[in-house]
C-alpha positions in Angstrom: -57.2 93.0 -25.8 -60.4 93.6 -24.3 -59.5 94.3 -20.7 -57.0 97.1 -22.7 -59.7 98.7 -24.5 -61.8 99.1 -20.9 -59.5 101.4 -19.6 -59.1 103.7 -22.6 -63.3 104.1 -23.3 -63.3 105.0 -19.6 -61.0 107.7 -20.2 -62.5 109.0 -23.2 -66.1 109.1 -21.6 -64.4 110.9 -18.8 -62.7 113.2 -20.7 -65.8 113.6 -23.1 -67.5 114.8 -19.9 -64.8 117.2 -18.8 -65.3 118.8 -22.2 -68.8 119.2 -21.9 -68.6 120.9 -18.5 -65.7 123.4 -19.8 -68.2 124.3 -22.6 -71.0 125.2 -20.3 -69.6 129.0 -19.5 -69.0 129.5 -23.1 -72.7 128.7 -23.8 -73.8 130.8 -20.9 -71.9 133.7 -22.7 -73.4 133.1 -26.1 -77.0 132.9 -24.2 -76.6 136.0 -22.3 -75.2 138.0 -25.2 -78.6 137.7 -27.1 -80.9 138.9 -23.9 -82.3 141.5 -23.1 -81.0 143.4 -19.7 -84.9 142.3 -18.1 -84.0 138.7 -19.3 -81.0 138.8 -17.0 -82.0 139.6 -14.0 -84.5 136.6 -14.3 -83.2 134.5 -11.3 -82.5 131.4 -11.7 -80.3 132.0 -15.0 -81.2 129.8 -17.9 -79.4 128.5 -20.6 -82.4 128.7 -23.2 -83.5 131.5 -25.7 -87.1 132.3 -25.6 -87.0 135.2 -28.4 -82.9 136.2 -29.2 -82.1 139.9 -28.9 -79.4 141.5 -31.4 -79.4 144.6 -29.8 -76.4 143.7 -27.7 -74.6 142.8 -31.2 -75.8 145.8 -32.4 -74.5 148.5 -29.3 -71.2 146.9 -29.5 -70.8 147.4 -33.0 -71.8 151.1 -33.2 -69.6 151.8 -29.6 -66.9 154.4 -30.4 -63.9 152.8 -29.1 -64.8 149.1 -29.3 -63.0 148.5 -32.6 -60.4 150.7 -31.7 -59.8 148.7 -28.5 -59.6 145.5 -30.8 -57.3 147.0 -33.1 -55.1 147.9 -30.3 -55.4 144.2 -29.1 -54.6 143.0 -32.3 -51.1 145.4 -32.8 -49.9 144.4 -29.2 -50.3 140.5 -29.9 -48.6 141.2 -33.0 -45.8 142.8 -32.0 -45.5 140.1 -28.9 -45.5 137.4 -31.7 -42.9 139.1 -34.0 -40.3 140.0 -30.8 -40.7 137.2 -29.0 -40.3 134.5 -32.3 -37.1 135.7 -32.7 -35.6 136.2 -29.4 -36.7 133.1 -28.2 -36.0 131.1 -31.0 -32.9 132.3 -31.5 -31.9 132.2 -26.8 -33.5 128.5 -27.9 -31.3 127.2 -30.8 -27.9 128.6 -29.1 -29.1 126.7 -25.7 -29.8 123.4 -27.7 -27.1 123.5 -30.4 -24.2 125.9 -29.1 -21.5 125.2 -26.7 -20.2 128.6 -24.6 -18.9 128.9 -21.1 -21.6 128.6 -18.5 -24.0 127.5 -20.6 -26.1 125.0 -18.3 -26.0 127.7 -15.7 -27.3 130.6 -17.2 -30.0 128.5 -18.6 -30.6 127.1 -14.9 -30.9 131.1 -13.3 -33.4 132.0 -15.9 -35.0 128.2 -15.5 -35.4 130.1 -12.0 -36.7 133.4 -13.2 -40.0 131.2 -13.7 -40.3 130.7 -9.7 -41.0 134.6 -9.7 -44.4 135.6 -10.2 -44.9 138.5 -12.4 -47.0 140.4 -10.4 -44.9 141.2 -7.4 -42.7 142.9 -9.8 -45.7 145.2 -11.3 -44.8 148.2 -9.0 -41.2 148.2 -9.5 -42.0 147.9 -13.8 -44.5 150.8 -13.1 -41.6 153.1 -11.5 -38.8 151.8 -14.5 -41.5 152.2 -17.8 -42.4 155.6 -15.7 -38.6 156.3 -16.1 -38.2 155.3 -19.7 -41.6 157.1 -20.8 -43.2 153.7 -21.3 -46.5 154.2 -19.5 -49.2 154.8 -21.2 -47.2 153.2 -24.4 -47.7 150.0 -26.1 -44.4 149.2 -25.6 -45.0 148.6 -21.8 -46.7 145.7 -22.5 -45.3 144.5 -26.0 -41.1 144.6 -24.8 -41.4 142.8 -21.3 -43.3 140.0 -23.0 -41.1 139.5 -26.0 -39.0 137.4 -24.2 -40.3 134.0 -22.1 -38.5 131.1 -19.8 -41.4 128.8 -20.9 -41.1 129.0 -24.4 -36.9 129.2 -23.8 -37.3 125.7 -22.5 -39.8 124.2 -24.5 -38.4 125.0 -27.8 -34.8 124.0 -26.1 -36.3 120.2 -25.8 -37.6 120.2 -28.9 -34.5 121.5 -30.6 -32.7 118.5 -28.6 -35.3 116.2 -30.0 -33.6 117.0 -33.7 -31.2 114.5 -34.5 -28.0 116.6 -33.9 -26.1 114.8 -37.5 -28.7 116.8 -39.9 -27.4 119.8 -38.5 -23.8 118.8 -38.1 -23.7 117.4 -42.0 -25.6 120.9 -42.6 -22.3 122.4 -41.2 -20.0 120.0 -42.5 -21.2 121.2 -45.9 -20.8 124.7 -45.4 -23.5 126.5 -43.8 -23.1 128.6 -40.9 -25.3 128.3 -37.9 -27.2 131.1 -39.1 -28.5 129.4 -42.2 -28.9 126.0 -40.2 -31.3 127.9 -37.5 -33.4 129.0 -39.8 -33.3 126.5 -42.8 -33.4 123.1 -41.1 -34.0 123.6 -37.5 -37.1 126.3 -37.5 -39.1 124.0 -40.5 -38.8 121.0 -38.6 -40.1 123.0 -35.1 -43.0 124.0 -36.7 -45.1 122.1 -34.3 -43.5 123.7 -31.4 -43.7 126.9 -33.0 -47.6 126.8 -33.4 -47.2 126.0 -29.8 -45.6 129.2 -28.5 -48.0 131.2 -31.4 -51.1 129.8 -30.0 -50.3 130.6 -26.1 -48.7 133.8 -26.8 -51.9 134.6 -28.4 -54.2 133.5 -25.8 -52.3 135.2 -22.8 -51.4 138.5 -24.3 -54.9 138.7 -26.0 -56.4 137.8 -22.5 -54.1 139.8 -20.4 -55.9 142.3 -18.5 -54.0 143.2 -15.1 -50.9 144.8 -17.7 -53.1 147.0 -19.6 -55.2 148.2 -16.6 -51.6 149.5 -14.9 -49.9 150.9 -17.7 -51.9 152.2 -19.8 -54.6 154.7 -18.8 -55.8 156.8 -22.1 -58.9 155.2 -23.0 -58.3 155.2 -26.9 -55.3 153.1 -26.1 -56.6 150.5 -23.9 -56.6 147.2 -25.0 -60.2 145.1 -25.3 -60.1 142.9 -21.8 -59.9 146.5 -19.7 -62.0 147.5 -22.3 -65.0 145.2 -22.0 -64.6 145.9 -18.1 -65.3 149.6 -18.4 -69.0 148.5 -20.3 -69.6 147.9 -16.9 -69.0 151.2 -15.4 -70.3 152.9 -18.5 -73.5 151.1 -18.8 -74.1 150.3 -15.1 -74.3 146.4 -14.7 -75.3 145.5 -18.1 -73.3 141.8 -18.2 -75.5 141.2 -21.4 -73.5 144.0 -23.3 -70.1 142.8 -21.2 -71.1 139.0 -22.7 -72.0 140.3 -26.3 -68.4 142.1 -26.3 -66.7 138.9 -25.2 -68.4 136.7 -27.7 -66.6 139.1 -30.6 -63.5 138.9 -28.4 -63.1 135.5 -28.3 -63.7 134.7 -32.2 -60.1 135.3 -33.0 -58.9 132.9 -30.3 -61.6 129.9 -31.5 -60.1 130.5 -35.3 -56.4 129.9 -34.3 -57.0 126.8 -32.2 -59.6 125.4 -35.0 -56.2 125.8 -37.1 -53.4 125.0 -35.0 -54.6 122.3 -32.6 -52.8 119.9 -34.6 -49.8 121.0 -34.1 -50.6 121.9 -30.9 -50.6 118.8 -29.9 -47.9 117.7 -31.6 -45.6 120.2 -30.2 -46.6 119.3 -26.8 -45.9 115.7 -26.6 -42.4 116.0 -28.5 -41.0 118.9 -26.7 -39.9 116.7 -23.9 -38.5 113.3 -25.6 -35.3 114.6 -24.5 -34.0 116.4 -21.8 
C-alpha cells in the first residue's frame, strides 16, 4: 500500500508545481495592472507592490469604447453558445443514436476537416463573407463557429457512453427521437455539455486573429483586438493593456470556478466508448 501511495504524492507535488508556475503570468498581470507606467520600465520586473495604483482601473473604466468592446464580446460568445448547442448536439445525437446510409463515413470526412487548420482558410472566408456582406458583421465570426468537429465527436462518445436500452424503452413507449434527444439524452450529458460551454467560452472570448480580419469599425470590435489597440492609442503603456486584461479575464475565472466539476467529469467519460 505504501509503495502505491509513493507514486501518487509524487505526482501531486509535481503537478502542485505545474500549477504554481502556470499562475505566475496571471500574478504578473494583476501586479502590472496596479503600476504606474515609471514602475514598469523598472528593469528587472518585480512581482511586488510597493504603493498600488488604481489609475489604470480607473482609465479603463471611463475609456469610451471599452464596455462597448465587452458588450460586443459578450453578444458574439452568446450567439456562438446558442448556434453551436443546437447544431452540434443535435449532428451529435443522430451520429450516436441514428442509423442512415453512410453514416461512419461522413462522420470520418468531417473527423478529417479537423486536420485543416483554420487559418489557411482566412483569405478565402475573407473573399466569401466579403460576398455575402459579412465583413465587418458579427455574423462573420458568430456562423462559422457555430458548428465544431471537436465537440461533434466528443459529445458522439459520450452519447455512446448512454446505455442505448433507456433510450430504446423511451421509444418503445412512445416518444419520438425528438422528445428522447432532449428529455433523456441532453440531462444526462450535462457534464459534456459544460464541457463544450466552458471551451466555447474561452476560445471565442479569446479569439483575436477573427475579429482583427473581419471586422474593422472600431465600435464593433471585440475586446482582445480591443485591448491591443491601448497599445497604439496610448503608446506602450502594458500597465493600461494588463489592467484591461484583468477585467477581461473575470468572466472566464467565474465559469470555470462553476463548471470545473463537470468539466472534469465530461472529460474522462467522453471516451469510455468508442
Amino acid at each position: 500500500m505504501g509503495t502505491l501511495l509513493k507514486p501518487k504524492l509524487m505526482m501531486t507535488y509535481v503537478m502542485l508545481l505545474l500549477g504554481i508556475v502556470m499562475i505566475i503570468p496571471f500574478l504578473f498581470m494583476i501586479s502590472f495592472a496596479l503600476k504606474t507606467p515609471l514602475e514598469m520600465t523598472q528593469h528587472p520586473a518585480s512581482l511586488f507592490i510597493s504603493h498600488p495604483f488604481m489609475g489604470n482601473f480607473e482609465t479603463i473604466f471611463k475609456h469610451k469604447t471599452y464596455f462597448i468592446w465587452y458588450f460586443n464580446s459578450i453578444k458574439v460568445v452568446l450567439g456562438v453558445l446558442v448556434l453551436r448547442g443546437l447544431l452540434v448536439t443535435m449532428a451529435a445525437y443522430a451520429f450516436a443514436r441514428l442509423e442512415f446510409r453512410f453514416k461512419n463515413v461522413i462522420f470520418m470526412i468531417l473527423i478529417a476537416k479537423m486536420m485543416i487548420p483554420s487559418d489557411t482558410t482566412i483569405v478565402a472566408r475573407f473573399l466569401l463573407y466579403k460576398y455575402l456582406h459579412l465583413n465587418n458583421t458579427h455574423w462573420a465570426i458568430i456562423l462559422p463557429a457555430a458548428f465544431d468537429v471537436f465537440f461533434l465527436f466528443l459529445l458522439r462518445q459520450f452519447f455512446i457512453s448512454i446505455p442505448k436500452e433507456i433510450s430504446e424503452a423511451a421509444i418503445v413507449d412512445g416518444c419520438s427521437h425528438y422528445k428522447v434527444y432532449y428529455r433523456i439524452i441532453l440531462p444526462l450529458a450535462k457534464p459534456a455539455l459544460v464541457t463544450m460551454v466552458l471551451f466555447t467560452f474561452l476560445w471565442t472570448w479569446n479569439d483575436f486573429a477573427s475579429p482583427f480580419v473581419f471586422i474593422t469599425d472600431m465600435k464593433k470590435q471585440l475586446l482582445t483586438v480591443g485591448l491591443s489597440y491601448f497599445q497604439t492609442e496610448a503608446g506602450a503603456d502594458y500597465a493600461l493593456q494588463m489592467a484591461g486584461a484583468a477585467v477581461a479575464v473575470l468572466p472566464t475565472i467565474v465559469l470555470f470556478i462553476f463548471a470545473q466539476k463537470y468539466f472534469v467529469q465530461g472529460v474522462t467519460m467522453s471516451g469510455v466508448k468508442g
